[in-house]
N, C-alpha and C positions, 0 to 999 in steps of 0.2 A: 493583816495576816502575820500571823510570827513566822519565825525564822523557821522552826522545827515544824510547821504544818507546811509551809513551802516545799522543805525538804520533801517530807513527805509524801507529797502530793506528786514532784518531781520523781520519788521514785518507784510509783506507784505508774505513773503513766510513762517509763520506762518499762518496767515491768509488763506491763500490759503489750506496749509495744513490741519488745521483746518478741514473748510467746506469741503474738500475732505472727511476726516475720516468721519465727521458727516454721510455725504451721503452713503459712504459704510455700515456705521451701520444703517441708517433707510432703508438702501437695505435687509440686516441682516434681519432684524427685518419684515417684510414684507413678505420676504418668510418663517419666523416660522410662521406669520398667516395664511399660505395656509393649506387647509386641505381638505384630499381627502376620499371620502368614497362611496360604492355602485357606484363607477363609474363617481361618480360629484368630483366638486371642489370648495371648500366656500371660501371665504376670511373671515378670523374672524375678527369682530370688535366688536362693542359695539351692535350697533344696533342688528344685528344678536343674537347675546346671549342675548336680551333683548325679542328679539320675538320668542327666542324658551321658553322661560325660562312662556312666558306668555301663548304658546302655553300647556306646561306643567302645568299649575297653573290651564287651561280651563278642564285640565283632560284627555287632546290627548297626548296616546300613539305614535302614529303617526303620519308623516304627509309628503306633497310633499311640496320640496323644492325646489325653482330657482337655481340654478349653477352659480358661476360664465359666463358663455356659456348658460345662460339661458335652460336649460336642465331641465324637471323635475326628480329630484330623493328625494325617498321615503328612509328616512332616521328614526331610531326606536329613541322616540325625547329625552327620559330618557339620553342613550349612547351618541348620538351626542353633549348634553347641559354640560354632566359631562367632553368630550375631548376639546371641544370647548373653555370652560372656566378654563378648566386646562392650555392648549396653553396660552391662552391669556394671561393670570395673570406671566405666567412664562416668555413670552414672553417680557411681560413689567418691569418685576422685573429686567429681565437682561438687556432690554435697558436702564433703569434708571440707574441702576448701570455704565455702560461703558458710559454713557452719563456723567457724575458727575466725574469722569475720567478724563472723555477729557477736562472737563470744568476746571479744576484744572492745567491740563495741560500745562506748561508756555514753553516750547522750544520745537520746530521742533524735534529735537530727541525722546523726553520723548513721545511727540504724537503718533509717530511712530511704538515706543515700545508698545505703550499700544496696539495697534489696532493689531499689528502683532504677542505678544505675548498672546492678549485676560485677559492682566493684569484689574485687578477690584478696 
């Protein structure tokens, strides 16, 4: 085999590997946004913590919330605003980090390592 089709091939299964790890970790990262309470289940994002948060600013203790499952559930909006944006911030602290990781990451091993050992 030559030189330039070894390359090649190295960095193609680089590559490959790559985007595999990436996708397991915004897999990762996705289910720490799930959050479940009184029986519902939110995806946290931005929008969400922006509309409890204004919900809270109006002076509602309370309020009914869509579900993932479009479900109403009455969630207390104090509680829900302070877990919500805990997750998140935490959630994304640690994506970034294992993100920056992999990015730095230059061989099929070292990627490997990082994902299976959860190295930062």
């Amino acid at each position: 085999m030559s030189a330039k089709l070894t390359k090649a091939l190295e960095f193609a299964n680089y590559r490959t590997t790559l985007n595999n790890q990436q996708d397991a970790l915004r897999a990762k990262v996705t289910s720490l946004l799930s959050y479940s309470v009184n029986g519902g289940t939110f995806t946290i994002d931005q929008s969400l913590i922006a509309f409890v948060k204004l919900l809270i600013d109006d002076k509602m203790k309370e309020a009914v919330l869509l579900d993932i499952y479009n479900n109403p559930i009455n969630v207390e909006l104090a509680k829900f605003y302070t877990e919500i944006k805990s997750r998140y911030f935490e959630a994304m602290n640690d994506y970034h980090a294992q993100y920056q990781t992999l990015k730095r990451a230059r061989k099929v091993s070292r990627i490997v390592d990082i994902v299976e050992n959860g190295e930062d």
